[in-house]
N, C-alpha and C positions, 0 to 999 in steps of 0.2 A: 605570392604563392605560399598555403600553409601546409606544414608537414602533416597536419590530422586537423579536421573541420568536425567538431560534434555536436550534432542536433537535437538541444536541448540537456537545458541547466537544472535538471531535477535530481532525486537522488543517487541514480548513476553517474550521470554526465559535469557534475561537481569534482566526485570523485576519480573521474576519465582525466579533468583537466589537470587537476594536480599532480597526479602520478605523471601522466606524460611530458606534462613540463616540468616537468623534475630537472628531463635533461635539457639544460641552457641551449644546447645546437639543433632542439627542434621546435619547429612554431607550432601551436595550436590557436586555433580559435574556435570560440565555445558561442553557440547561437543558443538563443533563448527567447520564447516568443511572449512572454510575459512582463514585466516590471523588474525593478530592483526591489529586493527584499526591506522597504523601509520602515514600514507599520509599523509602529509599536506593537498591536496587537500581535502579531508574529512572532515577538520576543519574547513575551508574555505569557507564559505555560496556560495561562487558564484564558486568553488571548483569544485563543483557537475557537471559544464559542461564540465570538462575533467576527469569528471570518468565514463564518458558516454560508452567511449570504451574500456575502461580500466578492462583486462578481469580478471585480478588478484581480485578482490574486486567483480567479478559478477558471477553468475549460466552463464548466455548469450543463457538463452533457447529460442528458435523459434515454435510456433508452425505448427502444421499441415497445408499441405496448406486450404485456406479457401474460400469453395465451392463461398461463398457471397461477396468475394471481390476478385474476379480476379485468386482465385489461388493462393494467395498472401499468405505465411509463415509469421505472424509477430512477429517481435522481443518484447520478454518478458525479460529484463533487471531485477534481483530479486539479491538483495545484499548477498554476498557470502564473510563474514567479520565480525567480531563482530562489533553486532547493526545492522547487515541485511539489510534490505533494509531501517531503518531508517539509516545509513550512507551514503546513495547514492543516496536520494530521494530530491524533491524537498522546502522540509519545512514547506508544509504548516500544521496549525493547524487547521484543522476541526472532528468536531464528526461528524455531519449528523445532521436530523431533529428528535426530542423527537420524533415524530411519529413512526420512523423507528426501535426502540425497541421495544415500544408496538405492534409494527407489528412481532415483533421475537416471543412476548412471546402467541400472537395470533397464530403462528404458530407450536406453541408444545416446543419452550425455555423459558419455566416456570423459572419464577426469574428472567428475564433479558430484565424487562420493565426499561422505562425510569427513573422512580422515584428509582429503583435499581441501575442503572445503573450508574446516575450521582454524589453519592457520590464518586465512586472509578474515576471518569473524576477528582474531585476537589481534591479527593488525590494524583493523578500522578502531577498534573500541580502549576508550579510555573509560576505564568503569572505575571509579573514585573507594572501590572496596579492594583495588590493587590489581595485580597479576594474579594468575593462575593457572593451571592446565588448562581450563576452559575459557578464561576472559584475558583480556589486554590491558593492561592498567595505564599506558600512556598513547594511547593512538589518539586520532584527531577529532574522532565520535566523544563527545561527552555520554558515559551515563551514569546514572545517579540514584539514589534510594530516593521516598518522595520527599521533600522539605517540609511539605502541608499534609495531614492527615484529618478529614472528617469523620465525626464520632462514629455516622451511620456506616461508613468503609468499617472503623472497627466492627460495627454492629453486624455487619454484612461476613465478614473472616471466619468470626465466634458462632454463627449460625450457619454457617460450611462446617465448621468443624462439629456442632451438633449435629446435622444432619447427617455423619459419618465421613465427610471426605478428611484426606489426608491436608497439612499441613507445608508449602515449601517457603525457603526462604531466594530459592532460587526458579524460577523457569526454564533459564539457561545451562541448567547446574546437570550434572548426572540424570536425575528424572523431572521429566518433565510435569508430571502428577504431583496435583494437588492445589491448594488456594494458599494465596500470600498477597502482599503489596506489588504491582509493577515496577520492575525498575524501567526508567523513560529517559528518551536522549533527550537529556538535556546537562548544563554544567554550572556550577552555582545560581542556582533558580533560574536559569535560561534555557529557551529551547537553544538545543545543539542540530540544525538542519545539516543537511548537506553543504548548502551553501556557506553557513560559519561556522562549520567545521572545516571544510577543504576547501570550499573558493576563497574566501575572505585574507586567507594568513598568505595567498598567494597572490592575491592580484595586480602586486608589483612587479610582477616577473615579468620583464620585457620580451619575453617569447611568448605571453600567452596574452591573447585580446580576448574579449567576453563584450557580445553588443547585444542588449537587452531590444527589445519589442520588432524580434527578427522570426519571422513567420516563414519559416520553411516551404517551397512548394513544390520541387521539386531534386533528385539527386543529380546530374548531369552526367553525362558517359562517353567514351571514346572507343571505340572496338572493344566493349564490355566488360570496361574498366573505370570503375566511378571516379569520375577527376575535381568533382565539385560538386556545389550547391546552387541552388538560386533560391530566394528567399526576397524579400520584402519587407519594409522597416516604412511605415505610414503608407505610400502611394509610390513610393522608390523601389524600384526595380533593384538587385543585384546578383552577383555569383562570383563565389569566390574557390580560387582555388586549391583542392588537396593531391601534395606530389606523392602520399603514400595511402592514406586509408579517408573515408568517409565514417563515421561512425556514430549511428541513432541511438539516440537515448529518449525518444519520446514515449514510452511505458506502453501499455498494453494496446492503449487504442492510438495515439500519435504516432507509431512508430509504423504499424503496418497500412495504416491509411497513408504515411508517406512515400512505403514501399511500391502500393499499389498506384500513386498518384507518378512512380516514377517508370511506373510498364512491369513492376515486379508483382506478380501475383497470379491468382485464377483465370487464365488468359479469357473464357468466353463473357464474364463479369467486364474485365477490361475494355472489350474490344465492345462493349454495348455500351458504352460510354464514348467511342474515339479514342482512346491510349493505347498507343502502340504497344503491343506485347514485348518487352526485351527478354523475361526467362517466365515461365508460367510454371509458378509456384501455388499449389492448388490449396496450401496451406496457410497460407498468408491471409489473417482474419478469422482463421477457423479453431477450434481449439478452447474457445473462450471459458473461459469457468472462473468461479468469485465466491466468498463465502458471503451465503444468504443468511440475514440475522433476523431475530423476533424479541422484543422487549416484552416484556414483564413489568407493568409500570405499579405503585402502591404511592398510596397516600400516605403522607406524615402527619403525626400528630403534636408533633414540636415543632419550632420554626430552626429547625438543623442544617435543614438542603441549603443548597446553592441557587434555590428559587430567586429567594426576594433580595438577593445581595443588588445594591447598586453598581453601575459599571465605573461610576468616578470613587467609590467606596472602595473598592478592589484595588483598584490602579494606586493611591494614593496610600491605601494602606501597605502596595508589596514595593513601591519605592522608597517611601517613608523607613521600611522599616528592613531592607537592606533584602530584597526580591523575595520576600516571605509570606505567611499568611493566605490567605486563597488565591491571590494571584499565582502562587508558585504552584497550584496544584495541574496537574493535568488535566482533572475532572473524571475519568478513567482512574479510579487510583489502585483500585483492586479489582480482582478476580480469580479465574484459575480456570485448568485443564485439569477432564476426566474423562474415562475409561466409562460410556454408557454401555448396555446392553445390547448394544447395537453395533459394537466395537467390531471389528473384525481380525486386527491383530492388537502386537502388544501396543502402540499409539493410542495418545489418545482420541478421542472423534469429537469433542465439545471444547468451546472456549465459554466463558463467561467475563464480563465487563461488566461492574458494576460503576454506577454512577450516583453519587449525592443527589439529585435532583431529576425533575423528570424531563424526558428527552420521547417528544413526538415529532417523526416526519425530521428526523436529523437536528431536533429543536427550533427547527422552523416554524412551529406550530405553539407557541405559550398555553400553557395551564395553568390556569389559577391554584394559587396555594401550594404547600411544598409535599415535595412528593422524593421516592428514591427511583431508579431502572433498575433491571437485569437485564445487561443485554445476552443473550446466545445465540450461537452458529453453531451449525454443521461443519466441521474440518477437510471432511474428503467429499464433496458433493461430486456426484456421479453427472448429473448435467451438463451438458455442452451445448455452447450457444457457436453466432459468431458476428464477424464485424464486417460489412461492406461501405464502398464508396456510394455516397448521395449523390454525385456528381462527378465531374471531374476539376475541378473549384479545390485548391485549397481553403480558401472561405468557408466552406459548406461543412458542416459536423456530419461525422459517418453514423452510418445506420449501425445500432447497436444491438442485437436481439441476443441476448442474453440466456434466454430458457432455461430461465429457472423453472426448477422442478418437471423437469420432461423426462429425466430419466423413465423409463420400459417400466421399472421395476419398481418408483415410487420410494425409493431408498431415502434421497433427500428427502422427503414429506415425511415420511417415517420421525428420520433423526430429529427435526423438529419438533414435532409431535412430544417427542421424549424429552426435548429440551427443554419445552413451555413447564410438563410436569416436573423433573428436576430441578427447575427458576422458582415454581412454587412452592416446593417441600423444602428449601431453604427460607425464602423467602417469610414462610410459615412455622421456623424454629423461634424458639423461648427470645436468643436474644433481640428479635425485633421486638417484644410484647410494648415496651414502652413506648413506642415510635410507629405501631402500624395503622395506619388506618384503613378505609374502604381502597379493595383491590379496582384500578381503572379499567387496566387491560393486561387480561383479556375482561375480564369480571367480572363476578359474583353469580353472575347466571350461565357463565357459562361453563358445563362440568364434564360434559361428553368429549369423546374424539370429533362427530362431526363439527360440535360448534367451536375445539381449537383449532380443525384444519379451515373452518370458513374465515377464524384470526388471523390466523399465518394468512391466510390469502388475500385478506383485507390491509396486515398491516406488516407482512414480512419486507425488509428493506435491506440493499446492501452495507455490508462495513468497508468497505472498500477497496476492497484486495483483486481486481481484473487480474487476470495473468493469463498467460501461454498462445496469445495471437500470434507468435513467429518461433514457437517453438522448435528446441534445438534436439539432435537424435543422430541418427546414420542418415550417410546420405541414399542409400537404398529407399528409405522409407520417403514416398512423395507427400506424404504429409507433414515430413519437418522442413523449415525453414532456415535453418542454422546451425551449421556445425557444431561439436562439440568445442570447437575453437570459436565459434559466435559470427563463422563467415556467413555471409548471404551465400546460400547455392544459387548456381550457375551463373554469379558474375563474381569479379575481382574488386580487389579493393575495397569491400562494404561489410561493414559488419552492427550488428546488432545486441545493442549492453542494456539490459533493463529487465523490468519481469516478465516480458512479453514472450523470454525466451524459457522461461520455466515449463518442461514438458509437462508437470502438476502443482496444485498451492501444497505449497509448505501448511504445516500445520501449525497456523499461528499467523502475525501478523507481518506485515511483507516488506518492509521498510529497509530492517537490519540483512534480511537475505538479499535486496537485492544492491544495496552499497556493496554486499560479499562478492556479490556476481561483479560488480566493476572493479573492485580492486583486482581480483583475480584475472578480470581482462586486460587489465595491465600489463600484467607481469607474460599472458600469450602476446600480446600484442608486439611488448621490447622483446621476446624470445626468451624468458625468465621464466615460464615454466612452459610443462610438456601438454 
């Protein structure tokens, strides 16, 4: 019997393990239905672009096709590995804007305003620029300024800043406006996951067990009170069990397809499948929303990018020479947030990502010759999709319908729109003159609105931010899923740590908010805060 069973070792549930086995007199054990973190490529900051297909380390879910872009299925990439999708992700360290929690707790997640919120950000983060009001200079997150910088990143800063935007050295800093370098988790040219950041330093703790290629299928209950697991390791049946909490950490889509697989959910969805209803939760899967992105891709006319580098040329050159040189870069090195025209308060509503090299179809798609991205998103997309069971199979991947751009009002389609034009009036500043070549995409013929909006719909793609399928609130509201303590409504003992419980996305990327969200359920969970 363990005192706490948590499902799934991704960027929550790393951070669940450590905190609670802190204390030596209670057991946890940590299920993960993926691998052990071994790949090099995984360690390897610039790594991440060949673990793109790499289906050992991924879920590789697709969703529904999608009414608003073509019919188009898109690829949802979610790490399937200890440290989740922090092992496969691109690095960057953002929270979002202080606004965007005040905005949760406006919404029924009492406790989880910003002034709550940012102590457990300066306990997770060890940012190698020290302490400060705003950062953590020794917590167990590494993060870092970038080691490696390509010319075109410069090029790309200096043509933000001709184009008029402002300048930060911080994203996390007071304002969140403006263009600079990403700082990214990672700590002497290493990624910093979840998992070697918090599981690794602990996993000689004799209270805590962690059993990799353990597939969850359902939560187990006793007069509706989650007392365990059952789960699956090859063709092995087992269930183990929890004398105090259950607790998911399978992220936006893992978590409430387990909830539903366990009677928890939309009871009429349920019961057309055979699953006994235990609490019908009409929220559970609903909620869905993600920042939809649109590149901007241009030709190089010097060999600068990250195109033609070899992958034994990389690797040899960042061990060789003490984790430096392009290996160490993220590939994401820069970008920035802005205040479009479109804005509605003081936040910003655009991200930008820039990339050395050119990036089609998540890179799955090679282009000849070198080339630079822009990537942009929309920050607050009005859209809401949701998530259902395919079966009653934990086996079977849930139906994802995502609906993007459905909003009434066309708000999303809008922001984009503006964000293709704003990727190209940069894009189009002095300092690219020496490096630009012919525009890919959208390109050269294409000038009007209709032909960016027929772009966007041909080649808009997620960045991969799901959130809010079990979203937390009052419990008046039958639409929330989770208290503002992270309980499952109407059963005991279950609770829910991940982004899935975000009532909205942060504005930015989702990584560093949602390690926030598990540290802080720590400290609910031992009764350490309110």
């Amino acid at each position: 019997m363990y005192d706490y069973i948590i499902v799934g070792a991704g960027s929550a549930g790393c951070v669940l393990a450590n905190r609670l086995s802190e204390d030596p007199d209670c057991r946890v054990l940590l299920l993960e239905a993926g691998p052990r973190d071994w790949h090099p490529f995984i360690h390897m900051p610039a790594g991440l672009a060949k673990l793109v297909g790499k289906k050992g380390v991924n879920w590789d879910y697709t969703t529904a096709p999608e009414a608003q872009l073509g019919g188009r299925g898109l690829w949802w990439p979610r790490g399937k590995v200890l440290g989740g999708s922090s092992s496969i992700n691109a690095m960057c360290y953002i929270r979002g804007h202080a606004a965007d929690y005040d905005e949760w707790a406006t919404l029924g997640a009492d406790g989880w305003h910003w002034d709550n919120a940012l102590p457990y950000f300066r306990r997770s983060e060890g940012n190698q620029r020290g302490a400060s009001e705003l950062h953590g200079g020794d917590g167990p997150l590494g993060v870092s300024d970038p080691r490696h910088r390509n010319p075109l990143s410069d090029a790309f800063l200096q043509a933000a800043g001709q184009a008029g935007h402002a300048h930060t050295d911080d994203f996390n800093g007071p304002d969140q406006d403006g263009f600079g370098w990403y700082q990214t988790t990672t700590r002497d040219g290493v990624r910093s996951s979840s998992a070697t950041a918090y599981l690794t330093p602990v996993r000689r703790r004799p209270n805590l067990r962690v059993i990799t290629g353990a597939t969850a299928s359902r939560v187990s209950f006793e007069a509706g009170r989650a007392t365990g697991v059952v789960y699956s390791v090859g063709r092995r049946a087992f269930c183990e069990g929890a004398a105090r909490e259950v607790i998911l950490c399978g992220g936006a889509i893992n978590s409430p397809q387990l909830l539903m697989l366990s009677g928890i959910g939309p009871a009429d969805q349920l019961r057309r499948l055979g699953i006994s209803v235990l609490a019908d939760l009409p929220g559970v899967g609903g909620n869905l929303h993600d920042h939809l992105d649109i590149c901007t891709l241009q030709r190089c006319t010097q060999g600068l990018s990250y195109d033609g580098l070899s992958d034994a040329a990389v690797a040899f050159q960042y061990y060789l020479m003490g984790r430096k040189g392009p290996g160490a870069s993220n590939i994401a090195e820069a970008g920035g947030f802005l205040r479009s025209r479109l804005a509605e308060d003081q936040r910003p509503d655009m991200q930008f990502h820039f990339v050395p090299a050119q990036l089609d179809d998540h890179g799955r798609n090679r282009l000849p010759g070198n080339g630079y991205t822009l990537h942009a998103c929309g920050l607050r997309p009005r859209s809401r999709g949701r998530l259902r069971l395919a079966s009653a199979s934990a086996a079977d991947k849930p139906l994802i319908e995502a609906a993007y751009l459905s909003d009434p009002e066309g708000y999303d389609l809008k922001v984009l729109v503006e964000a293709v034009r704003l990727s190209r009036e940069i894009l189009a500043q002095p300092a690219f003159a020496p490096f630009r070549g012919e525009e890919i995409f959208p390109g050269a013929d294409v000038r009007d609105e209709a032909g960016i909006v027929d772009f966007i719909r041909r080649k808009a793609e997620s960045i991969y931010h799901p959130v809010g399928t079990c979203r937390m609130g009052h419990g008046a509201d039958p639409m929330t899923v989770v208290d503002p303590k992270l309980r499952v409504k109407g059963v005991d003992g279950l609770r829910v740590v991940d982004a899935s419980v975000m009532p909205r996305l942060v504005g930015g990327n989702t990584n560093a908010p949602t390690m926030m969200i598990a540290e802080r359920a720590a400290d609910l969970i031992r009764g350490l805060a309110a």
